[in-house]
PAZAPA-4460 file (N, C-alpha, C; in steps of 0.05 Angstrom, whole numbers, plus 32768, in hexadecimal, padded with zeros to 4 digits):
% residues 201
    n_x    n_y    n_z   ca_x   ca_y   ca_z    c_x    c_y    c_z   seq   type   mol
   7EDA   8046   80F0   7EE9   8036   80DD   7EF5   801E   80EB     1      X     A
   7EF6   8003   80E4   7EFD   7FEC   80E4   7F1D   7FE3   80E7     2      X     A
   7F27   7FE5   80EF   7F41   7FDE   80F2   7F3F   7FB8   80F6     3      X     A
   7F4D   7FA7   80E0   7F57   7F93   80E8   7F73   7F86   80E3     4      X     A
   7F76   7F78   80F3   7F95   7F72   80ED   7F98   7F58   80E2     5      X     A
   7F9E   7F4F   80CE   7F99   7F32   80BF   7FBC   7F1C   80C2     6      X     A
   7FD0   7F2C   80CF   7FDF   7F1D   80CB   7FF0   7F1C   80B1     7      X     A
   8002   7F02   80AB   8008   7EFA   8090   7FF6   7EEB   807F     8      X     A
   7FF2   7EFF   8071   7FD8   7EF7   8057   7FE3   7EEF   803E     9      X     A
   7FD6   7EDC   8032   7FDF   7ED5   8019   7FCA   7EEA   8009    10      X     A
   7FD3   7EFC   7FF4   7FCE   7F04   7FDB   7FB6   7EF7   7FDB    11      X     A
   7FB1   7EDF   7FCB   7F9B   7EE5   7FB9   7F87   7EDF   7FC5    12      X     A
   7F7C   7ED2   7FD6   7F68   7ED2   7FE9   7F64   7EE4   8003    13      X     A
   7F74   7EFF   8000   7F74   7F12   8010   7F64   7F25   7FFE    14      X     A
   7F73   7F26   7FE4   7F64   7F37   7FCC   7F41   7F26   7FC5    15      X     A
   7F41   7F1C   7FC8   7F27   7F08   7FC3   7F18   7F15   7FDD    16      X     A
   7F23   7F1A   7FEB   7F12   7F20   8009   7F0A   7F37   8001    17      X     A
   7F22   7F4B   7FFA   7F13   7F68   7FFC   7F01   7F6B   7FE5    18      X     A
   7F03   7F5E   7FCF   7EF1   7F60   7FBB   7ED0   7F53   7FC3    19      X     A
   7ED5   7F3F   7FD0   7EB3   7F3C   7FE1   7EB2   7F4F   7FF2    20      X     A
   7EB9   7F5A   7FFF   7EB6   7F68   8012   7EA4   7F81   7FFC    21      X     A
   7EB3   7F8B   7FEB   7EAD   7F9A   7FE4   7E8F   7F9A   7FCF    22      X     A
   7E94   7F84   7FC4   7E77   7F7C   7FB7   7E60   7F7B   7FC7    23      X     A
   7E67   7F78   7FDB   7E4F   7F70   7FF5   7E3F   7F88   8003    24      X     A
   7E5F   7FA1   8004   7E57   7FBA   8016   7E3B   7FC3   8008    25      X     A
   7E32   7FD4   8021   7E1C   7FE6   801D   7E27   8009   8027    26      X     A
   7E18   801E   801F   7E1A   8036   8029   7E1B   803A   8043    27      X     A
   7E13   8023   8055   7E11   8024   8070   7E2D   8017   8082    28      X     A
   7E34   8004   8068   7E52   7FF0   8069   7E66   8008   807E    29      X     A
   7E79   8004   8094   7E88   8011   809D   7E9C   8003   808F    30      X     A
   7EB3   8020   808F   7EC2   801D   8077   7EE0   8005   808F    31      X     A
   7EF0   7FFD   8084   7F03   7FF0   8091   7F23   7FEA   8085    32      X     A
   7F33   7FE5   809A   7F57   7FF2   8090   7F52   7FD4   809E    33      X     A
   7F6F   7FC9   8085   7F71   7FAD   8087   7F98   7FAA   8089    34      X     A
   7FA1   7FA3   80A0   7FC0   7FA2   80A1   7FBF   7F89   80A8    35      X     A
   7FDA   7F88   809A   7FEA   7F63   808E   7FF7   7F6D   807C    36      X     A
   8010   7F51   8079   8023   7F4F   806C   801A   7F37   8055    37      X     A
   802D   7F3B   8046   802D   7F20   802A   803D   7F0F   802E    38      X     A
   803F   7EF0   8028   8057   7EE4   801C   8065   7EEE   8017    39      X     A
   8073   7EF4   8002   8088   7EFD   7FE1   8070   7EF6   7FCF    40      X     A
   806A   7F0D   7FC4   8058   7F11   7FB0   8065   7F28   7F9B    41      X     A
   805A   7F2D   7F7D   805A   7F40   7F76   803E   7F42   7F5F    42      X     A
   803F   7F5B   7F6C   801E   7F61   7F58   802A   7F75   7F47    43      X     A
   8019   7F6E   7F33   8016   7F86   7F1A   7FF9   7F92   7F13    44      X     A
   7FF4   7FAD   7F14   7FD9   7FBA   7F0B   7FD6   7FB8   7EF6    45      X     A
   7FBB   7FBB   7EF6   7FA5   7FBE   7EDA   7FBA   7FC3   7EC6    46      X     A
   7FCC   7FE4   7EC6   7FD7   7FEB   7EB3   7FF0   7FD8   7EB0    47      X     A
   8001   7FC5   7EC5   8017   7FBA   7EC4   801F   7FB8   7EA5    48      X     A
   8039   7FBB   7E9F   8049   7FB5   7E87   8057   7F9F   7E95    49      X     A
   8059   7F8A   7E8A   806B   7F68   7E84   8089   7F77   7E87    50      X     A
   8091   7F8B   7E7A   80A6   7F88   7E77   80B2   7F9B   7E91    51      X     A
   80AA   7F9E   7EA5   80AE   7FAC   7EC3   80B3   7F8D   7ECE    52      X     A
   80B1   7F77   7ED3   80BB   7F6B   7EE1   80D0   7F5B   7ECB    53      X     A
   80EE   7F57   7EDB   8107   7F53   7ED0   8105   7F35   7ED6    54      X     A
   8101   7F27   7EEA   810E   7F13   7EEE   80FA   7F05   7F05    55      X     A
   80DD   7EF4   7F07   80D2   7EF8   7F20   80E3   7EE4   7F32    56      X     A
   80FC   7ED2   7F2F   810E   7EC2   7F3E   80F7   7EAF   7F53    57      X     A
   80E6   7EA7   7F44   80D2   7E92   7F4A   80B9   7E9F   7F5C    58      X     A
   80BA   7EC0   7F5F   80A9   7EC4   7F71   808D   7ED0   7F5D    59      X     A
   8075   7EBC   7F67   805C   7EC3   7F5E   805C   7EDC   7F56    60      X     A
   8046   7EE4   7F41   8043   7EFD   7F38   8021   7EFA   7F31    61      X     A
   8016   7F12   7F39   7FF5   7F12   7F3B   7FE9   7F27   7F28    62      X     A
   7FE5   7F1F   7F1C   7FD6   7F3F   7F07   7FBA   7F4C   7F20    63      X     A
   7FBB   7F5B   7F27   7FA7   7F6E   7F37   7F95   7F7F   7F31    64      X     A
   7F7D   7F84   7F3E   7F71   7F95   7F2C   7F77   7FB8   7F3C    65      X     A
   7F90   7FB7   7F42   7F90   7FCF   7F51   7F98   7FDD   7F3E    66      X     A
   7FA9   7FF9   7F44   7FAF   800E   7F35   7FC5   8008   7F32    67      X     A
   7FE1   8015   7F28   7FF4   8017   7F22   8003   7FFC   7F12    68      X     A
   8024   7FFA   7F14   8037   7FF2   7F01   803A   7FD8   7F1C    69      X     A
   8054   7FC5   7F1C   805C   7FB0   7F24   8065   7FBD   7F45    70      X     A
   8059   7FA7   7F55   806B   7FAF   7F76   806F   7F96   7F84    71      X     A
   807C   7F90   7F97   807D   7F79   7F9F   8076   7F81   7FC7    72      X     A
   806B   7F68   7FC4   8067   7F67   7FE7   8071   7F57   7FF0    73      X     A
   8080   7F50   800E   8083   7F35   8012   807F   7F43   803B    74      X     A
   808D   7F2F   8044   8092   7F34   8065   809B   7F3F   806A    75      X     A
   809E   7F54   8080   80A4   7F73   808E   80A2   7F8B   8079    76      X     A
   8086   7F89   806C   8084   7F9D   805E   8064   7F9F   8073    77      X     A
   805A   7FB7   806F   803A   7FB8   8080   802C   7FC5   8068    78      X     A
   8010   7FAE   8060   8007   7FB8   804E   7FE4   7FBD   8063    79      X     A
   7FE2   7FD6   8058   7FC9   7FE0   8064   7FB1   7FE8   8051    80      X     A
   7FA6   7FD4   8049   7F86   7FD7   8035   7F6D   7FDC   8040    81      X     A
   7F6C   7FFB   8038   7F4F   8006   803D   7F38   7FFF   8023    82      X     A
   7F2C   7FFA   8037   7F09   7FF7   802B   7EF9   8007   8031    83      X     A
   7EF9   8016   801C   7EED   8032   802A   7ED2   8046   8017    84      X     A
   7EBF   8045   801D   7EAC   8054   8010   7EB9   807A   800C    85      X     A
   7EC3   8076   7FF8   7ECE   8091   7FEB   7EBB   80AC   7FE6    86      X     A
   7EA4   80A5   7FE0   7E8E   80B3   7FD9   7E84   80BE   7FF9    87      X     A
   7E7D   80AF   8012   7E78   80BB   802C   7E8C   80C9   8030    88      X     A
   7EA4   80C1   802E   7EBA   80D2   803C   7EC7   80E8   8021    89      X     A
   7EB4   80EC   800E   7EB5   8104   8001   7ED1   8105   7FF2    90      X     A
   7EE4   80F8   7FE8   7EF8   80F2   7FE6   7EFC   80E8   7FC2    91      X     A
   7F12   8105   7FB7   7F11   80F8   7F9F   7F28   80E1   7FA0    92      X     A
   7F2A   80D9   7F87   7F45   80C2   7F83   7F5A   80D1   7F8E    93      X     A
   7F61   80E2   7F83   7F80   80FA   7F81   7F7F   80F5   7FA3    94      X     A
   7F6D   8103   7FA7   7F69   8112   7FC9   7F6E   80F6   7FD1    95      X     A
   7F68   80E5   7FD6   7F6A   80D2   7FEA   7F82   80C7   7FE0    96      X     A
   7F91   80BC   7FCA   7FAB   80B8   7FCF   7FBA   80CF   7FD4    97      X     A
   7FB5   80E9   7FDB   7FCA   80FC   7FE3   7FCA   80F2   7FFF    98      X     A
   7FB0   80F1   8014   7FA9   80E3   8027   7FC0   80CE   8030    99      X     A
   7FBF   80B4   801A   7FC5   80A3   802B   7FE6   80AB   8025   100      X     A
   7FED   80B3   801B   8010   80B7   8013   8014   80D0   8030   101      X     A
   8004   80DD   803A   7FFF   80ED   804B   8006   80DD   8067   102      X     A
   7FEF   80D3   8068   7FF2   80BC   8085   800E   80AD   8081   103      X     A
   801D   80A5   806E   803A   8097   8076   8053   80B1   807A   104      X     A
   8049   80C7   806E   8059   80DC   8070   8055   80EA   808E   105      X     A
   8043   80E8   809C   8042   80F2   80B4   804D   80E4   80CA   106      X     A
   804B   80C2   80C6   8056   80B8   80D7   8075   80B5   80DB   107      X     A
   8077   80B8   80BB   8098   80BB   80BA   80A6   80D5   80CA   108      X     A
   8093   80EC   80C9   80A3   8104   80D7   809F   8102   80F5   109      X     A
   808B   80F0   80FC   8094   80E9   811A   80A4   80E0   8125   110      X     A
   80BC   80D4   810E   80D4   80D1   810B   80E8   80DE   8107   111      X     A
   80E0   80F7   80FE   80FA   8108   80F4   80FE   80FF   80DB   112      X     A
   80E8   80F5   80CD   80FB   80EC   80B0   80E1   80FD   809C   113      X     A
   80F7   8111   8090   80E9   811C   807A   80DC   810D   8058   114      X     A
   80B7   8102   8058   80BE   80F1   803E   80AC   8103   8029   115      X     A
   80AD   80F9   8018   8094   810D   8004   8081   8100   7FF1   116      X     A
   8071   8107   7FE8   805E   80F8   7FDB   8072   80FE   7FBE   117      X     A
   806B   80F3   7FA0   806F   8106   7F8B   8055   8101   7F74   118      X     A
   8042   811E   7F69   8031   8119   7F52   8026   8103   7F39   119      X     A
   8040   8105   7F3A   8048   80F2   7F1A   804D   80D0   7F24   120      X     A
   805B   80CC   7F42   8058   80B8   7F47   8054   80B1   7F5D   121      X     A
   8034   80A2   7F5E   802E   80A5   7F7C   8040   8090   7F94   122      X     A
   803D   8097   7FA5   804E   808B   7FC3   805B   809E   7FCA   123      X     A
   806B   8092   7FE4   8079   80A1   7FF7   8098   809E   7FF7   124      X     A
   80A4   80B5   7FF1   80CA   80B8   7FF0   80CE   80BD   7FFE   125      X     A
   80E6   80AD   8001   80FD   80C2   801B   8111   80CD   8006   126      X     A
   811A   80DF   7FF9   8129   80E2   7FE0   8122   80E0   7FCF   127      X     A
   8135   80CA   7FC3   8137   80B9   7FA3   8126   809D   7FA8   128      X     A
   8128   8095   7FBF   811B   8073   7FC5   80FC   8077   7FCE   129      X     A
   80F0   8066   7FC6   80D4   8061   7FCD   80D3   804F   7FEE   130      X     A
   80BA   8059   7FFB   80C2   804A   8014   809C   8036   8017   131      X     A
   808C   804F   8008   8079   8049   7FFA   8066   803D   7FE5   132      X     A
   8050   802C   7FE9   8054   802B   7FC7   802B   802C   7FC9   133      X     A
   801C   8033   7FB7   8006   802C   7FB9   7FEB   8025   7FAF   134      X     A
   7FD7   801B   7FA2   7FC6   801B   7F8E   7FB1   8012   7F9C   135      X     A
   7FA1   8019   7F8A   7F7D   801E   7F93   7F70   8013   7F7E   136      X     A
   7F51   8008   7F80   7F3B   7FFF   7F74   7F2D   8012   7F76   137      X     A
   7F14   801B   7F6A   7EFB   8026   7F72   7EE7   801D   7F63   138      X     A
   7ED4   801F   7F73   7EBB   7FFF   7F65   7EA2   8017   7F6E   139      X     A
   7E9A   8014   7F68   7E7F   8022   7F6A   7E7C   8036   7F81   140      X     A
   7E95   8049   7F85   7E9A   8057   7F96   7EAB   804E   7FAD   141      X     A
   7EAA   803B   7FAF   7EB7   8025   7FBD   7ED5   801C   7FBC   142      X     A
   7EEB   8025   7FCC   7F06   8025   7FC3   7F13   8009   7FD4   143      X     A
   7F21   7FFD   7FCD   7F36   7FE4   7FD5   7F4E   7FDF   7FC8   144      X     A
   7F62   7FD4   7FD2   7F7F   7FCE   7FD7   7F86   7FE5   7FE2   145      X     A
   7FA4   7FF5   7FE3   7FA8   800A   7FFF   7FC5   800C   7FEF   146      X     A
   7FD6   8016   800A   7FF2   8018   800F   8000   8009   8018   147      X     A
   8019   7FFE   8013   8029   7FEC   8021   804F   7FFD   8025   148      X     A
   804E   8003   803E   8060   800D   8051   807C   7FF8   804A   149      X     A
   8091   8000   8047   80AB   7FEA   804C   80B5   7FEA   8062   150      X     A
   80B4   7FD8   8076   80C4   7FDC   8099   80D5   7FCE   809D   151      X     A
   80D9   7FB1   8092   80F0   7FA4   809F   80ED   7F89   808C   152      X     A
   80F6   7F88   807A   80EF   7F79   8063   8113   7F6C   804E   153      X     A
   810B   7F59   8043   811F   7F56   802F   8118   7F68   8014   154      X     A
   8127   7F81   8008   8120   7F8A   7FF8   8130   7F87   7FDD   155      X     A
   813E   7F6B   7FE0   814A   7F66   7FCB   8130   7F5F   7FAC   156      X     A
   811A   7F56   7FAC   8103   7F53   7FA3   8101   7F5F   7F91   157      X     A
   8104   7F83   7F97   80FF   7F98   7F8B   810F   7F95   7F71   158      X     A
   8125   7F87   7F77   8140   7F8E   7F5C   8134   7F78   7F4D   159      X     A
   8120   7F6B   7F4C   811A   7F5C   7F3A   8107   7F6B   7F22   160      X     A
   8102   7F7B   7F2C   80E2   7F8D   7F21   80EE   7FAD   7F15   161      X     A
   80E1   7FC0   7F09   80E7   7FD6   7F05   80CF   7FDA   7F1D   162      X     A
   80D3   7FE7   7F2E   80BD   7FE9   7F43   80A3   8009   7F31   163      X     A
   8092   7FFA   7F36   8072   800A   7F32   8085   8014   7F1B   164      X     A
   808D   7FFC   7F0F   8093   8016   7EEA   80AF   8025   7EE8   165      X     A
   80B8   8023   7EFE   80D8   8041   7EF8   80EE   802A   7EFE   166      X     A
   80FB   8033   7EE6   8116   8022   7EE4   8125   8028   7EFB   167      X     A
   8131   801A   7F09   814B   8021   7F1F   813F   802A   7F37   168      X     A
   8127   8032   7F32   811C   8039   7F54   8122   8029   7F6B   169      X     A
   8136   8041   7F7F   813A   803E   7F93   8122   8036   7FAC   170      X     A
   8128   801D   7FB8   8119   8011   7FCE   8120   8019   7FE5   171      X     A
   8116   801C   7FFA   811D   802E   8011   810B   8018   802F   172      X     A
   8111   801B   8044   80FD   800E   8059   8102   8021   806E   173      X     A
   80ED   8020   807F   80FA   8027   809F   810C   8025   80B3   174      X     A
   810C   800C   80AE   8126   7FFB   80B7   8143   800E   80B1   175      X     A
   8141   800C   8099   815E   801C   8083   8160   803D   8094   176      X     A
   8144   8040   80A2   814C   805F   80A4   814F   8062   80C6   177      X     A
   8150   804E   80D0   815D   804D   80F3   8141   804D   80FF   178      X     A
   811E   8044   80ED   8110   803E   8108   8115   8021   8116   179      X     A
   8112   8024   8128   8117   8002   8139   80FB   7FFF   8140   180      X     A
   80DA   800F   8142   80C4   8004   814D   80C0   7FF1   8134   181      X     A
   80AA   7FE2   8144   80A3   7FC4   813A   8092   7FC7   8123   182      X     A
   8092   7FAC   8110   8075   7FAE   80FD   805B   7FB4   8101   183      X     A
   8057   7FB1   8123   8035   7FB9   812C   803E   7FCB   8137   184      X     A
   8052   7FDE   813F   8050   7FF1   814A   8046   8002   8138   185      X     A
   8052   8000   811B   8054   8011   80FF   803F   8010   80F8   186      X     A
   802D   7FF7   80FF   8015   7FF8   80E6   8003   8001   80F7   187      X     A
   8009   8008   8114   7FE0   800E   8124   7FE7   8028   8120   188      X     A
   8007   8035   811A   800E   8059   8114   8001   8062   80FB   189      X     A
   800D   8051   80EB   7FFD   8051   80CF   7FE0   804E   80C9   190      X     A
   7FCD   803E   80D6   7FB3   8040   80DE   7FA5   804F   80EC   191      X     A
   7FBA   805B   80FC   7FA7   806C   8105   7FB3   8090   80F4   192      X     A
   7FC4   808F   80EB   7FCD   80A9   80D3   7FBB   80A7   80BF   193      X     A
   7FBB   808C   80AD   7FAD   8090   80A4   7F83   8095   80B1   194      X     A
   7F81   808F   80C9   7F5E   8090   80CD   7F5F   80B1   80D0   195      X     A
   7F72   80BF   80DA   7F6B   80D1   80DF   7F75   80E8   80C4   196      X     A
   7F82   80E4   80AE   7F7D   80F0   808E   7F65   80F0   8087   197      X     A
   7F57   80D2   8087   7F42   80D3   8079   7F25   80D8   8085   198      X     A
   7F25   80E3   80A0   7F17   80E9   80B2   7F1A   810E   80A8   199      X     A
   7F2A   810E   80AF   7F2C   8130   80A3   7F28   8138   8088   200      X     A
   7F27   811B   807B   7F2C   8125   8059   7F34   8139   8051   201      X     A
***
């Protein structure tokens, strides 16, 4: 698997990337985890409802073709997008987002910080606050966009939005919970948590 590190990426020609990428793959295509950060962005999924974002206070908003309700990305958040042939690595939808909510939950207990996935709404809690958030494509077996981690970020953003759909949802980061390692420390932990979930499937 492919690990690259892209830096600060703008949205929509990052999303334009993985969508060629993915039009292009073959069965032979090795699959690849893509970490970078956004601007201040906020996307809304396929299913987005209009009335989840409150106020966007001038910040772009992207309709996506990923899964879920409204999220926002901006700087010191780590967003990590797998491109990944789902069908080789045997992997239903369910199963592989239990996976990737798995890989941020493991790294967190290398912390001592207890988080949890929940059924009904996917990502990663520490509690009541989301620290997680995440949505997926799948194209002809073929899966793109990922997870994006909160580490050290302005999370005032969030209060503009009902986040992924839930009124009042609590925002949470790393930072907030006493880690001090860095944004690349976090994201090659997270890359490699997550290579080795979906290696085990």
């Amino acid at each position: 698997m492919i690990v690259r590190t892209l830096g600060l990426s703008d949205y929509q020609p990052t999303w334009q990337a993985m969508k060629d990428f993915t039009s292009a793959r073959t069965t032979e295509t090795c699959d690849e985890i893509w970490l970078l950060q956004h601007p201040p962005i906020f996307t809304q999924g396929i299913a987005g409802k209009d009335e989840h974002l409150l106020n966007s206070h001038g910040i772009d908003v992207i309709k996506s073709d990923r899964g879920g309700q409204i999220t926002y990305h901006g700087p010191g958040q780590i967003i990590a997008y797998l491109l990944l042939d789902v069908r080789r690595l045997k992997l239903g939808v369910r199963e592989l987002v239990r996976n990737m909510e798995n890989a941020v939950i493991d790294l967190l207990k290398d912390y001592h910080i207890n988080a949890t996935g929940r059924v009904e709404a996917p990502g990663v809690y520490i509690g009541n606050a989301k620290i997680a958030s995440l949505g997926l494509k799948i194209k002809r077996n073929f899966c793109y966009h990922g997870i994006a981690l909160n580490v050290n970020m302005d999370l005032t953003p969030f209060s503009y939005i009902n986040p992924c759909g839930h009124q009042g949802l609590q925002i949470t980061q790393t930072k907030d919970l006493g880690i001090t390692d860095s944004l690349e420390i976090l994201s090659n932990k997270l890359a490699n948590q997550i290579q080795e979930k979906l290696i085990k499937g």
